[in-house]
BATORMI-311689 format. One line per 3 residues: their letters; for each residue x, y, z of N, C-alpha, C. Coordinates in nm, 2 decimals, padded with zeros to 4 digits. Example, Ala and Ser with C-alpha at 12.3 -4.5 7.8 and 13.67 -1.06 7.14 Angstrom:
2
as	01.32/-00.57/00.78/01.23/-00.45/00.78/01.32/-00.33/00.78; 01.28/-00.22/00.71/01.37/-00.11/00.71/01.29/00.00/00.79
//
This chain:
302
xxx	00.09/-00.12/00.00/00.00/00.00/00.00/00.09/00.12/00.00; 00.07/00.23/-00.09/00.15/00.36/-00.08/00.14/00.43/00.04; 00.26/00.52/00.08/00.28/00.60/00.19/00.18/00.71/00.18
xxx	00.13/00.71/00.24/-00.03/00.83/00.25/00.08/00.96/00.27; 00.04/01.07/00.19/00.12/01.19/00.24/00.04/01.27/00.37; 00.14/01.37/00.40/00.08/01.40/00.54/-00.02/01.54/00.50
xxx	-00.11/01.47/00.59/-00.20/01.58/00.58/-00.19/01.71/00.61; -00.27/01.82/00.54/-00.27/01.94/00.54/-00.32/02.01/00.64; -00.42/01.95/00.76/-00.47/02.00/00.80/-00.40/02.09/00.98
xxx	-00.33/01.99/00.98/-00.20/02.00/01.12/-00.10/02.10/01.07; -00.07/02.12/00.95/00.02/02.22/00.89/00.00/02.38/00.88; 00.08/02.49/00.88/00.07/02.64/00.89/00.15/02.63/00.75
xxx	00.07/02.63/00.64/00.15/02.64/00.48/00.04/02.70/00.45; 00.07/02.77/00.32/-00.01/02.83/00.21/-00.09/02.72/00.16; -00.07/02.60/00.15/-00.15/02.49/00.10/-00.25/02.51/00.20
xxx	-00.21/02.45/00.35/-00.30/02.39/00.42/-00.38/02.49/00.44; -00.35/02.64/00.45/-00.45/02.77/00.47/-00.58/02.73/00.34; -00.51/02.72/00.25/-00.62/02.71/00.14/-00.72/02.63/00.15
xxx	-00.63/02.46/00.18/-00.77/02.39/00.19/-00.84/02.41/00.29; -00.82/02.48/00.41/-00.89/02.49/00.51/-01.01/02.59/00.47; -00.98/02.66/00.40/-01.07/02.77/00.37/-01.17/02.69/00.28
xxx	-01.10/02.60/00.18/-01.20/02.57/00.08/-01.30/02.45/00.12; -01.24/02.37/00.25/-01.36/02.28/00.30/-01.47/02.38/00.40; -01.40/02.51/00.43/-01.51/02.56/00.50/-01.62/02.57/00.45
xxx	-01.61/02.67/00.34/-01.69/02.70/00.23/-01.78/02.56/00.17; -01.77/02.46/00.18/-01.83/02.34/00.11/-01.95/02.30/00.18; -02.02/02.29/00.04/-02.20/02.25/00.12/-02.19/02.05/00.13
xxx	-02.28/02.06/00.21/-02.30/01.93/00.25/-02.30/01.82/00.12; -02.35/01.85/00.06/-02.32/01.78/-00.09/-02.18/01.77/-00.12; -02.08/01.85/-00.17/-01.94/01.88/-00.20/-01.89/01.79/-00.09
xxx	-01.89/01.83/00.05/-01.85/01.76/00.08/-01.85/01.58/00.13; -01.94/01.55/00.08/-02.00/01.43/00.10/-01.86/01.32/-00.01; -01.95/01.36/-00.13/-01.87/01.37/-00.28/-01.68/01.33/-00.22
xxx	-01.65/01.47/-00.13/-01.48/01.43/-00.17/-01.48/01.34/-00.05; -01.55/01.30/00.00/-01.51/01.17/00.15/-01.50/01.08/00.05; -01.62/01.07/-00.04/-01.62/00.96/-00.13/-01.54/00.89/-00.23
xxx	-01.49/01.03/-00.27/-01.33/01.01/-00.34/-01.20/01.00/-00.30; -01.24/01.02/-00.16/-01.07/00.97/-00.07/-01.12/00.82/-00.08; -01.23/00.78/00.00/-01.22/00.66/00.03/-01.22/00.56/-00.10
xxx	-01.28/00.59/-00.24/-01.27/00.53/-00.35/-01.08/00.51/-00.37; -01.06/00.63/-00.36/-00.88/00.58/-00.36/-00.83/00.55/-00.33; -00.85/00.51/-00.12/-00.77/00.45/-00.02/-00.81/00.33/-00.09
xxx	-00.94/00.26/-00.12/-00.97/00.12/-00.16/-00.94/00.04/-00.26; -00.90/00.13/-00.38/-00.76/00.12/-00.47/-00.63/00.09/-00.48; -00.58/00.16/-00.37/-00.46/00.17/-00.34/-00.47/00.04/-00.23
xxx	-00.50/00.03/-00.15/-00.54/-00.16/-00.08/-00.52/-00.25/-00.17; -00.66/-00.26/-00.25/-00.63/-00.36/-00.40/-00.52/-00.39/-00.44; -00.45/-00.30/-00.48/-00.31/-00.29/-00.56/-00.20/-00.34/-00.46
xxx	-00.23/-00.30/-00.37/-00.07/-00.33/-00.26/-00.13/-00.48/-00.23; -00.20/-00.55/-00.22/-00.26/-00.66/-00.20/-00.23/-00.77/-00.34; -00.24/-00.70/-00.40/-00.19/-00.78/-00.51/-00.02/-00.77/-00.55
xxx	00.02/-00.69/-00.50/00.20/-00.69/-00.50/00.27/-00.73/-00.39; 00.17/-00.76/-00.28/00.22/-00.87/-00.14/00.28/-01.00/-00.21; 00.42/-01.00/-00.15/00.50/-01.16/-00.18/00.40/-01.30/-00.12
xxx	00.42/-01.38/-00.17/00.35/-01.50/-00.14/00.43/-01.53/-00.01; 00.33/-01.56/00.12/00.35/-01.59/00.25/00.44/-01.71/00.27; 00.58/-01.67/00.34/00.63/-01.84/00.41/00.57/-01.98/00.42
xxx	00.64/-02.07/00.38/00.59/-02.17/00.40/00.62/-02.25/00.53; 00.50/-02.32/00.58/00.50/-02.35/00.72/00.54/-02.51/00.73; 00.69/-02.50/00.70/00.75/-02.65/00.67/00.80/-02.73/00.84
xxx	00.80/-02.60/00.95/00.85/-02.71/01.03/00.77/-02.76/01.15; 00.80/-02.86/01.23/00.66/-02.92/01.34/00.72/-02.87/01.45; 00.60/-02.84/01.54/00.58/-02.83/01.59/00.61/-02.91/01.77
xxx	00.77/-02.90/01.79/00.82/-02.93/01.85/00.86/-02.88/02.02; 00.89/-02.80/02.04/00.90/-02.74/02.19/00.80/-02.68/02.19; 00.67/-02.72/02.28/00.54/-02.62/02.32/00.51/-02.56/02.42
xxx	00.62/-02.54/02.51/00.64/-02.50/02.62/00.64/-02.34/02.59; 00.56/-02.21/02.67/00.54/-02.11/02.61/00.55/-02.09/02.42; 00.50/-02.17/02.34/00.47/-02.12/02.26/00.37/-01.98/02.21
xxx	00.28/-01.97/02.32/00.21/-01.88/02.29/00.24/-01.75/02.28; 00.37/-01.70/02.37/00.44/-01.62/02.38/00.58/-01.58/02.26; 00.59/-01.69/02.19/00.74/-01.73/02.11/00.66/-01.78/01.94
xxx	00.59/-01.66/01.94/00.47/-01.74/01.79/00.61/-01.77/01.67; 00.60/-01.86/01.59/00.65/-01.89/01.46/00.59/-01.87/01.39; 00.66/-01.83/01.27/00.57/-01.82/01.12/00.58/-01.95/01.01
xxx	00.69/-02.02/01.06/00.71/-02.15/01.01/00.70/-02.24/01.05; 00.63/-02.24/01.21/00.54/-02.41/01.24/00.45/-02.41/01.19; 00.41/-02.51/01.15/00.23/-02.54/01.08/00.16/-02.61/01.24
xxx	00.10/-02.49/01.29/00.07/-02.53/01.43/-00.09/-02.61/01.40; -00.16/-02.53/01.31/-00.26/-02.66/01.27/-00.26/-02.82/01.29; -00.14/-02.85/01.19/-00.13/-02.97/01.14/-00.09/-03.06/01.29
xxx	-00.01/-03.00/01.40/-00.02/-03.09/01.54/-00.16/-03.18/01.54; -00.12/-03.28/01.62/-00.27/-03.37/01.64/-00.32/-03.33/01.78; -00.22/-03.22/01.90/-00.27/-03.19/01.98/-00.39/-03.05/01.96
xxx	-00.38/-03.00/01.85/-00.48/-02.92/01.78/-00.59/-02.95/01.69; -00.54/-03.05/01.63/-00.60/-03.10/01.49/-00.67/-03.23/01.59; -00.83/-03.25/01.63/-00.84/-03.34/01.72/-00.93/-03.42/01.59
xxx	-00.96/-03.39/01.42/-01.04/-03.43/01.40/-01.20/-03.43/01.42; -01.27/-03.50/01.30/-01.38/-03.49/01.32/-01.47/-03.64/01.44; -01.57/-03.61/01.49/-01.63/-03.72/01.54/-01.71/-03.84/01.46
xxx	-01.64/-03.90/01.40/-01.62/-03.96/01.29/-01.65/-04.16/01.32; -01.61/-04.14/01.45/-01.64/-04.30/01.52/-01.71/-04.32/01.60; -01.77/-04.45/01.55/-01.89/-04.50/01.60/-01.88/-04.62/01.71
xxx	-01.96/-04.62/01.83/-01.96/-04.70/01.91/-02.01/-04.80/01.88; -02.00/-04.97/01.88/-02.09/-05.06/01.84/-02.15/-05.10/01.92; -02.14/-05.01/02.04/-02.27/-05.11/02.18/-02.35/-04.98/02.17
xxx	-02.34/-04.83/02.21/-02.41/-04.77/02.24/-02.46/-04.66/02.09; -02.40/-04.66/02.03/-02.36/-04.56/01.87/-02.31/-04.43/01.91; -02.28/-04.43/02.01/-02.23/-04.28/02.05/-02.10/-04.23/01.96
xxx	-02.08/-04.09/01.93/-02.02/-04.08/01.81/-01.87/-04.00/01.89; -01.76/-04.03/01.84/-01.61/-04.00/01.93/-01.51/-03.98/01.80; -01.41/-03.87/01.87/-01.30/-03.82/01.82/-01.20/-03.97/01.75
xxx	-01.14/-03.95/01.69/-01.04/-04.00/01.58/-00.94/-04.04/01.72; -00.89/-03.98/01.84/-00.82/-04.02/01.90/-00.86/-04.05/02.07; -01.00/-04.04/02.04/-01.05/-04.06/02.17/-01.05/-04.25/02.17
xxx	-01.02/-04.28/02.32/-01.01/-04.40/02.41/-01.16/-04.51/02.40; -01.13/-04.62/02.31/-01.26/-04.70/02.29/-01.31/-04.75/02.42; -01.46/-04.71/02.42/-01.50/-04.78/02.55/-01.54/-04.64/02.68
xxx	-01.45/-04.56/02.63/-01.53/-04.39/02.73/-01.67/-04.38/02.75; -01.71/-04.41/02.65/-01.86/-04.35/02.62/-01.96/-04.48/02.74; -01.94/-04.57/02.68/-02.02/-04.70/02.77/-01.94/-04.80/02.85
xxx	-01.88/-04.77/02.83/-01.74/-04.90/02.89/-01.76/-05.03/02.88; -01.78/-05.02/02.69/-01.82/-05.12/02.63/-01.90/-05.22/02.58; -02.04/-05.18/02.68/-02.13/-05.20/02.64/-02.20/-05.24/02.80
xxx	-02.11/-05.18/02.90/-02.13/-05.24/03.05/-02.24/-05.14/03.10; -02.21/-05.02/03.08/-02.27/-04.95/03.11/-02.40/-04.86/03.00; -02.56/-04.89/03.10/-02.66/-04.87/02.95/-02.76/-04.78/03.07
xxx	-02.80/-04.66/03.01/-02.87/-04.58/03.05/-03.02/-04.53/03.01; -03.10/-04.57/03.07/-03.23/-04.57/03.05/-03.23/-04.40/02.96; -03.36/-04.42/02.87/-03.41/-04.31/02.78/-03.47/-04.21/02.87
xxx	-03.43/-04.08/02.80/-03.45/-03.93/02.89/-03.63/-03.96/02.88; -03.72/-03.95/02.96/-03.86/-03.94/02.94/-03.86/-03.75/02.99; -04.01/-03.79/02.91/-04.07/-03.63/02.92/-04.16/-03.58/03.07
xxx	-04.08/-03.48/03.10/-04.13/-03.44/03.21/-04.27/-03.46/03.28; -04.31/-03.41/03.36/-04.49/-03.45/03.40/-04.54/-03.33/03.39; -04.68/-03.32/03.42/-04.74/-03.22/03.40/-04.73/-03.17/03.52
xxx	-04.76/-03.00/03.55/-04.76/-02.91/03.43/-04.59/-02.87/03.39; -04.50/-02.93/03.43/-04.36/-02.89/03.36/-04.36/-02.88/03.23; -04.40/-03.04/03.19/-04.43/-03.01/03.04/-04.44/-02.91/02.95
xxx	-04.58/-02.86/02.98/-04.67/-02.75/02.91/-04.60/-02.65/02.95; -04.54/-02.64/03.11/-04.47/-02.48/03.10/-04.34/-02.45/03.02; -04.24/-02.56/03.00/-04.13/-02.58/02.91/-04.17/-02.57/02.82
xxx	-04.23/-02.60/02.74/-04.28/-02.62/02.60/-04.37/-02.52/02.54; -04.42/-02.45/02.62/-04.45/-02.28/02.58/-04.59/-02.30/02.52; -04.68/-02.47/02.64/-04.83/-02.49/02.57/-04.94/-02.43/02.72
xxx	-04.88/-02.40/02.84/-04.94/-02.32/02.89/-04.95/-02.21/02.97; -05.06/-02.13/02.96/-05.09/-01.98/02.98/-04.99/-01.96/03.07; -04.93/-01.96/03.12/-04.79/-01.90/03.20/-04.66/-01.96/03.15
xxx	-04.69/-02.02/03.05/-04.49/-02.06/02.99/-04.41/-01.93/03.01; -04.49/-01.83/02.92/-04.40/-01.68/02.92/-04.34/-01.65/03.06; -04.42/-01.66/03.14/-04.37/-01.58/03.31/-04.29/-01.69/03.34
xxx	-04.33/-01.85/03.32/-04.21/-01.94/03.38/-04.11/-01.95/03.31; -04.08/-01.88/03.20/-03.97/-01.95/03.18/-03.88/-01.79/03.20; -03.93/-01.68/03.20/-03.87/-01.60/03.24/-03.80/-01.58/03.39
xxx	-03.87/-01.64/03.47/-03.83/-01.68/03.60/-03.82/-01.80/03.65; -03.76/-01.88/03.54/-03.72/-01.99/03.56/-03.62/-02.03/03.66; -03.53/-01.95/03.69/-03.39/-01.93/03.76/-03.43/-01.91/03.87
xxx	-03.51/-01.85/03.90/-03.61/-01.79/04.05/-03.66/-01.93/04.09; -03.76/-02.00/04.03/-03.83/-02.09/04.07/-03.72/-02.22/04.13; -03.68/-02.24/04.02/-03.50/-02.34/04.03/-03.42/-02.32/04.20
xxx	-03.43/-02.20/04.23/-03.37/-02.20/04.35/-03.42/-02.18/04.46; -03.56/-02.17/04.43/-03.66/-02.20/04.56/-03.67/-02.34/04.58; -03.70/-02.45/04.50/-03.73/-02.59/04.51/-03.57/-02.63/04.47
xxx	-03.44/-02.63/04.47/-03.31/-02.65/04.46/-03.26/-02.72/04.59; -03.35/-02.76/04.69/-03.32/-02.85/04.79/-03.49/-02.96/04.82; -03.58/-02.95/04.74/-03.67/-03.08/04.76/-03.62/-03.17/04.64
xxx	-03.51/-03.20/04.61/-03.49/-03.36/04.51/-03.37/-03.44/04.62; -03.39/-03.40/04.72/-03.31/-03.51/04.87/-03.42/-03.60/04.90; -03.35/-03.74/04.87/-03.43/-03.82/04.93/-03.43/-03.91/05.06
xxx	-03.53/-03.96/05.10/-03.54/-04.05/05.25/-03.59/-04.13/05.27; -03.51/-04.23/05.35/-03.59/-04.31/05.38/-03.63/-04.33/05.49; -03.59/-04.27/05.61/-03.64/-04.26/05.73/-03.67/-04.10/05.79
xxx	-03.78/-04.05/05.79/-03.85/-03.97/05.89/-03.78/-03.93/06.02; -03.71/-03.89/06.09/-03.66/-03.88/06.23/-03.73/-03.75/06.30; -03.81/-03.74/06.39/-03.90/-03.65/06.43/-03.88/-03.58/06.57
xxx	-03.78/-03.72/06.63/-03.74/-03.70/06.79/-03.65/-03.77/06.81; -03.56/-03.74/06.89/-03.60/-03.60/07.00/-03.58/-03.47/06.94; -03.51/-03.49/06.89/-03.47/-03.32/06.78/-03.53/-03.26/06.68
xxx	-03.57/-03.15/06.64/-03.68/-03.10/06.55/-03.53/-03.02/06.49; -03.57/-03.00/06.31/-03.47/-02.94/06.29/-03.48/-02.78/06.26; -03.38/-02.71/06.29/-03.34/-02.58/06.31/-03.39/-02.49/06.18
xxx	-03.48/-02.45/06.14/-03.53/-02.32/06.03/-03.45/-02.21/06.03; -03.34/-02.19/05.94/-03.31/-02.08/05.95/-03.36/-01.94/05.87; -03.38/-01.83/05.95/-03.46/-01.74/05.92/-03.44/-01.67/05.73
xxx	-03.53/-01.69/05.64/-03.53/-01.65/05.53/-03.46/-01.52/05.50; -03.42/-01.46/05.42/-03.38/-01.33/05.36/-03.55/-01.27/05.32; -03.60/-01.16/05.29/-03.68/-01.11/05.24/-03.72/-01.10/05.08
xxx	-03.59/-01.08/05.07/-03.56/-01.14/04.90/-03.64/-01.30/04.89; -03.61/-01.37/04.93/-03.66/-01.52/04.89/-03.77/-01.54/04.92; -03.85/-01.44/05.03/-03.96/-01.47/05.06/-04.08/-01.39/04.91
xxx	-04.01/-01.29/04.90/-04.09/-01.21/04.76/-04.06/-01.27/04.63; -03.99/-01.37/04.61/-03.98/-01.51/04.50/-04.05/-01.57/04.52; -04.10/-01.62/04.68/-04.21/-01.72/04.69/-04.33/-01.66/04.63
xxx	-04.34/-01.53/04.70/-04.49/-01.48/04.67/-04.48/-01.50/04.52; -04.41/-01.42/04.45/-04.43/-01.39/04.31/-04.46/-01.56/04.24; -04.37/-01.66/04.27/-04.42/-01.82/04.23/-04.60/-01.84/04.23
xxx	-04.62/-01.78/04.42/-04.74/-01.85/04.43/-04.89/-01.72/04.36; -04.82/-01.68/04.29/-04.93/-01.52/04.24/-04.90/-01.55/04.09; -04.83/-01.60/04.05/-04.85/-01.66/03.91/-04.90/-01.82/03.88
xxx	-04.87/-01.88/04.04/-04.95/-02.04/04.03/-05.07/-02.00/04.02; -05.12/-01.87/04.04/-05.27/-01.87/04.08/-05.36/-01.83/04.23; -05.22/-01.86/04.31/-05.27/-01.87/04.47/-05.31/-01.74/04.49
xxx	-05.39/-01.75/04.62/-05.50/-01.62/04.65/-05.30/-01.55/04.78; -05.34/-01.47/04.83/-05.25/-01.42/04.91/-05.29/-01.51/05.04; -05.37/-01.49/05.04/-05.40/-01.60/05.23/-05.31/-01.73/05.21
xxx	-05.39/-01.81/05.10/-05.30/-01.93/05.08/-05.17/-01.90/05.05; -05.10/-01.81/05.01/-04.92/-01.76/05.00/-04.89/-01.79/05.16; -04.98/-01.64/05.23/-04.92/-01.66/05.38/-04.93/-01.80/05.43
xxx	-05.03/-01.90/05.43/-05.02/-01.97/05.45/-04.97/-02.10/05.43; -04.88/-02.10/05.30/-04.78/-02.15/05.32/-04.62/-02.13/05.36; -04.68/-01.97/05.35/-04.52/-01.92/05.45/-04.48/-01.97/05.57
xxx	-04.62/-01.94/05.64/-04.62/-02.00/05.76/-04.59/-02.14/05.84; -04.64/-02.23/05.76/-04.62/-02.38/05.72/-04.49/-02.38/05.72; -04.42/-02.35/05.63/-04.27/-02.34/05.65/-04.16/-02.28/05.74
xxx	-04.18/-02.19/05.71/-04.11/-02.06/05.81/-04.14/-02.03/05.96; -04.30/-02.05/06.00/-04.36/-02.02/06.10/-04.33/-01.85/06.17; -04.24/-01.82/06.27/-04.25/-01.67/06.29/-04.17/-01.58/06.17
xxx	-04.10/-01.61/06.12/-04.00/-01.61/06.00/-04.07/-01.55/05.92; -04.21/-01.61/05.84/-04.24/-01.55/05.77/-04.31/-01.41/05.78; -04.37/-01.39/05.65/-04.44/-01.24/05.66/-04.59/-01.28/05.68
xxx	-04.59/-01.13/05.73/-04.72/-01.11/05.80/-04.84/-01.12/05.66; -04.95/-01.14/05.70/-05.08/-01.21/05.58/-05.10/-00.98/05.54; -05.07/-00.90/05.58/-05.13/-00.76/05.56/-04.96/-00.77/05.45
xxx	-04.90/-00.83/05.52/-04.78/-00.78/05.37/-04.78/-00.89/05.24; -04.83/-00.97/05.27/-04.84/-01.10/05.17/-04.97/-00.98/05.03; -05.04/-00.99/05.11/-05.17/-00.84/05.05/-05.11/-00.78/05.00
xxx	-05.03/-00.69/05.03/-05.01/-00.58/04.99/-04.89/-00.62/04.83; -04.80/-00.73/04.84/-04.75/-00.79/04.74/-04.86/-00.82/04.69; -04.94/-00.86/04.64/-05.03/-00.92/04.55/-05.12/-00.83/04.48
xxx	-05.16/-00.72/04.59/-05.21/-00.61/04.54/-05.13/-00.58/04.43; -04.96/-00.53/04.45/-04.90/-00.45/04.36/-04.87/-00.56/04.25; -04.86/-00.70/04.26/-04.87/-00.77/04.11/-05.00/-00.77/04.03
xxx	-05.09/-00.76/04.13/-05.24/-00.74/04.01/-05.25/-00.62/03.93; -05.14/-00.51/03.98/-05.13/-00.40/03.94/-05.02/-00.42/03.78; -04.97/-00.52/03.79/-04.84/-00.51/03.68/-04.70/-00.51/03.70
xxx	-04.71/-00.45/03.84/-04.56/-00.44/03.88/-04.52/-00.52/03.95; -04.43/-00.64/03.89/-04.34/-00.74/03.97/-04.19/-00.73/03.98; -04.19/-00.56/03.99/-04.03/-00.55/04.12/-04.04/-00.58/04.23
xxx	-03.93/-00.68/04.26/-03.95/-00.72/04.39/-03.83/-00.62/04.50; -03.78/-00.57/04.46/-03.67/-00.46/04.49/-03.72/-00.38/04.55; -03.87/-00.32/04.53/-03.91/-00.21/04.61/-04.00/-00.25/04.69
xxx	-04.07/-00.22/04.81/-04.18/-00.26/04.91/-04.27/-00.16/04.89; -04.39/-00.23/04.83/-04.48/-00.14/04.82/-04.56/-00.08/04.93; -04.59/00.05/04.88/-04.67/00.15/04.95/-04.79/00.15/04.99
xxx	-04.86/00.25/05.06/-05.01/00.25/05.16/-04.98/00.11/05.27; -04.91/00.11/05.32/-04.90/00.05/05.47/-04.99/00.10/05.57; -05.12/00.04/05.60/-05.20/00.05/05.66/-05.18/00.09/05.79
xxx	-05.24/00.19/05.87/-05.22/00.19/06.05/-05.20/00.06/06.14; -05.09/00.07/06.23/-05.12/-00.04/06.28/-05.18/-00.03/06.41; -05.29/-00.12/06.42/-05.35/-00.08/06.59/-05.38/-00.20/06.64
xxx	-05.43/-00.20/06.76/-05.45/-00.28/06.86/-05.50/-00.29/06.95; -05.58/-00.35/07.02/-05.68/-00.30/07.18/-05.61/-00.29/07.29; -05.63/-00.25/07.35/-05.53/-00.26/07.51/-05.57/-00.42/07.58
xxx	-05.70/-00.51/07.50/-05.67/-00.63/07.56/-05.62/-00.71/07.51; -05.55/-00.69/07.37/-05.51/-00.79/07.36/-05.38/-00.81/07.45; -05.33/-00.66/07.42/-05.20/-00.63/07.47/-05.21/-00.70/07.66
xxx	-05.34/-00.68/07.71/-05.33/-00.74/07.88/-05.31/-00.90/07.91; -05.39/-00.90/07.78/-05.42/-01.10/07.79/-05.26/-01.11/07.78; -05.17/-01.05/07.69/-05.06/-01.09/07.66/-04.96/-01.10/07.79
xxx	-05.01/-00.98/07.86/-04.91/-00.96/08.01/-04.95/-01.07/08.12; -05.12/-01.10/08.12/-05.16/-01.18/08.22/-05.11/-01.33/08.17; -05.10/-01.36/08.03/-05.06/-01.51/08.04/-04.88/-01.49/08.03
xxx	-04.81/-01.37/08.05/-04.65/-01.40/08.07/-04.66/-01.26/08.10; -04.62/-01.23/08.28/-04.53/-01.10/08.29/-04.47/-01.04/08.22; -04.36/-01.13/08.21/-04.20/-01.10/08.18/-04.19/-01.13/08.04
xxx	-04.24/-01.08/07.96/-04.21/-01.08/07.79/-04.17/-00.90/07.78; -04.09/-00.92/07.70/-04.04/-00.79/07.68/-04.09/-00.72/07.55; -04.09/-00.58/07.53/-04.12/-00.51/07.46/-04.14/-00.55/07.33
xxx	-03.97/-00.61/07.29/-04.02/-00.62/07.18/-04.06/-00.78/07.15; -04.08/-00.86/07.22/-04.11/-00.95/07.20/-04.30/-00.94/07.23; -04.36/-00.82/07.26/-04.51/-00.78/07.22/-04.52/-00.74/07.12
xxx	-04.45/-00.63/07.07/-04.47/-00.62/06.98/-04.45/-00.70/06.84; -04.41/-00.78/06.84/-04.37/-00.90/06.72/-04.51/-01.00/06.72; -04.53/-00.98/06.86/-04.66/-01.08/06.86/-04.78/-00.98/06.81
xxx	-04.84/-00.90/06.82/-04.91/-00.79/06.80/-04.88/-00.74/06.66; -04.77/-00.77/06.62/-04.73/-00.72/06.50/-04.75/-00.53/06.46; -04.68/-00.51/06.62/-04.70/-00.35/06.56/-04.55/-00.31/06.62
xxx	-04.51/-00.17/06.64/-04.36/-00.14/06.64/-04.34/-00.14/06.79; -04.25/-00.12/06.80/-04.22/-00.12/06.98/-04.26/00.01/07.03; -04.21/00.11/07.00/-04.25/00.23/07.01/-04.40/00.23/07.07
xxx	-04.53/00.18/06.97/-04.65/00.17/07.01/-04.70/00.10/07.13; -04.64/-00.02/07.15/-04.64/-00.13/07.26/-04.60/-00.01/07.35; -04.47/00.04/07.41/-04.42/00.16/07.46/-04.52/00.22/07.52
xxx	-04.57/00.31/07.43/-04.66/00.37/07.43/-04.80/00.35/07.54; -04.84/00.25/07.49/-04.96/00.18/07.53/-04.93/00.10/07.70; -04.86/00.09/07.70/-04.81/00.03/07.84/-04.76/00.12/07.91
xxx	-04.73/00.25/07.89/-04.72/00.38/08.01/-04.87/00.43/08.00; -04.96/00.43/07.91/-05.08/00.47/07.95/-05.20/00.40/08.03; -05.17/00.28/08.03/-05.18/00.16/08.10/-05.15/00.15/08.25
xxx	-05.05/00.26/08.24/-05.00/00.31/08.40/-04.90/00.14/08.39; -04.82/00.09/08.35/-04.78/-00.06/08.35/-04.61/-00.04/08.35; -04.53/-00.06/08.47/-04.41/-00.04/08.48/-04.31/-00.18/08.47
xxx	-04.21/-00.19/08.46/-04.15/-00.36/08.46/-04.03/-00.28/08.62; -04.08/-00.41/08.68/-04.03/-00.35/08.80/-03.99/-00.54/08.83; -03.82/-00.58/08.89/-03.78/-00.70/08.91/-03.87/-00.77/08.79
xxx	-03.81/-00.76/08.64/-03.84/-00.83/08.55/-03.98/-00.88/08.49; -04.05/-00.75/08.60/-04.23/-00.81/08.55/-04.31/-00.67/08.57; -04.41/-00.71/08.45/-04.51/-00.59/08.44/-04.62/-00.58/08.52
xxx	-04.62/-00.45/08.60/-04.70/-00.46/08.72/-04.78/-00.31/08.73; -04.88/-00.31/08.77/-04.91/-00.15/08.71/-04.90/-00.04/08.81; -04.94/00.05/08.79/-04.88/00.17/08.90/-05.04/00.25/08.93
xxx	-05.04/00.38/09.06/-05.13/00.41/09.12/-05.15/00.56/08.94; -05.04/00.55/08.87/-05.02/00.72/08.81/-05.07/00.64/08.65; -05.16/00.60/08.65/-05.25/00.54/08.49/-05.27/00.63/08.45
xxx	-05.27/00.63/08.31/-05.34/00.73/08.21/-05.44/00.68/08.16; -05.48/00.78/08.08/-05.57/00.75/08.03/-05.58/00.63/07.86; -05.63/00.58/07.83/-05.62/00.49/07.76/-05.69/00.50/07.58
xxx	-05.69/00.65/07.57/-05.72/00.67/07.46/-05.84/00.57/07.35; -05.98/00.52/07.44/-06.07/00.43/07.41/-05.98/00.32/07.39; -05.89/00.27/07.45/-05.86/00.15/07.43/-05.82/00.11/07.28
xx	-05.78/00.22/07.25/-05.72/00.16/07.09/-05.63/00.21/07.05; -05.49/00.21/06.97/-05.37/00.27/06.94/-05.34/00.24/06.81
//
């Protein structure tokens, strides 16, 4: 290819002033035109040097020290022609199983002869089938959250054969929030109502899971369209409660602590708080006992 001369435009010459002036002046047309005829020339001048390139080395020798080759390239190994490269096509045939193998692969890998025979893949059951197969009305959502579903059920294919129930019960450890808004989303495209969600949360998880007003409130925002599970949706309802439930709760255990009312109650500690100084209700030697200075109780409701 010829030595491109150096351009005009990096230059302080009478030339380069000119052309500078003369592409200023150029309408969109003109200049379109002369791009067109640089590049018609540069693609000429290619051609031509392409065809006056000497005919390439011949790659006469093998491929012998491979030790950092990749670093030490030759132009005269025929690295191709190695058999550690060249592995061939799959070209042979097994006569127990017909499995099809490399030109240097080891007779007998595939079945070990004909020792080993492996039952035919059968087709899934229903409804996997239909959801894989894109024959029913949720294939689209399952198979988009296919990965989701996979790693919720990614520990029921353990099998048993013995039950052990006692003396030991085993240990639940507490879900992420994340995995529990995968459940929901599973059981809101199976179809399930939100009650039945919570209640299989429950079933599983037992205090762990979420409350049946947040199970709601997910399902609300998927009937809406939006299945980000990243954000917690909005209108979180008041939380209240009577001052009996909160008494029953003291008279069947003194000594439960704040926030272990409020978890049961399912409201903040703060409110519990609250409701137990107007209660006139002090923890005095580790138990709730009430005092002569009660408030008032605001109708018994918070």
């Amino acid at each position: 290819m010829p030595r491109r001369s150096r351009p005009l435009i990096g230059r302080n010459t009478a030339a380069s002033r000119r052309y500078k002036n003369a592409i200023a002046i150029e309408t969109p047309l003109q200049s379109e035109t002369r791009r067109a005829l640089r590049r018609l020339r540069y693609s000429e001048a290619r051609v031509a040097a392409a065809q006056t390139m000497q005919v390439p080395v011949q790659r006469i020798q093998l491929w012998t020290h491979k030790p950092f080759s990749g670093l030490q390239y030759n132009t005269h190994i025929d690295y191709k022609a190695d058999s550690s490269v060249d592995i061939g096509q799959m070209s042979r045939v097994c006569q127990f199983c017909s499995a099809l193998r490399f030109r240097d692969e080891p007779f007998g890998l595939c079945c070990k002869q004909g020792r080993v025979s492996l039952p035919a893949i059968e087709s899934p059951p229903e409804p996997i089938f239909s959801l894989l197969s894109g024959l029913h009305p949720l294939s689209k959502s399952f198979l988009l959250h296919i990965r989701r579903y996979n790693s919720i059920f990614q520990m029921t294919s353990f099998g048993a054969r013995q039950v052990v129930t006692s003396p030991w019960k085993m240990a639940i450890s507490e879900p992420k929030s994340a995995y529990l808004r995968e459940v929901l989303l599973f059981a809101f495209n199976w179809k399930k109502s939100a009650t039945e969600a919570h209640r299989m949360l429950e079933e599983v998880y037992s205090d762990h899971a979420l409350s049946k007003s947040q199970c709601y409130r997910w399902f609300k925002k998927f009937q809406s369209g939006d299945f980000e599970l990243d954000k917690e949706p909005h209108g979180k309802p008041p939380q209240k409660f009577e001052d009996a439930e909160l008494q029953a709760l003291l008279d069947e255990d003194s000594t439960q602590m704040q926030d272990k009312l409020a978890k049961q109650l399912q409201v903040s500690q703060g409110a519990v708080s609250l409701r137990l100084n107007s209660l006139g209700m002090i923890q005095k030697l580790s138990r709730w006992s009430p005092t002569s200075l009660a408030k008032g109780s605001n109708n018994g409701v918070w």
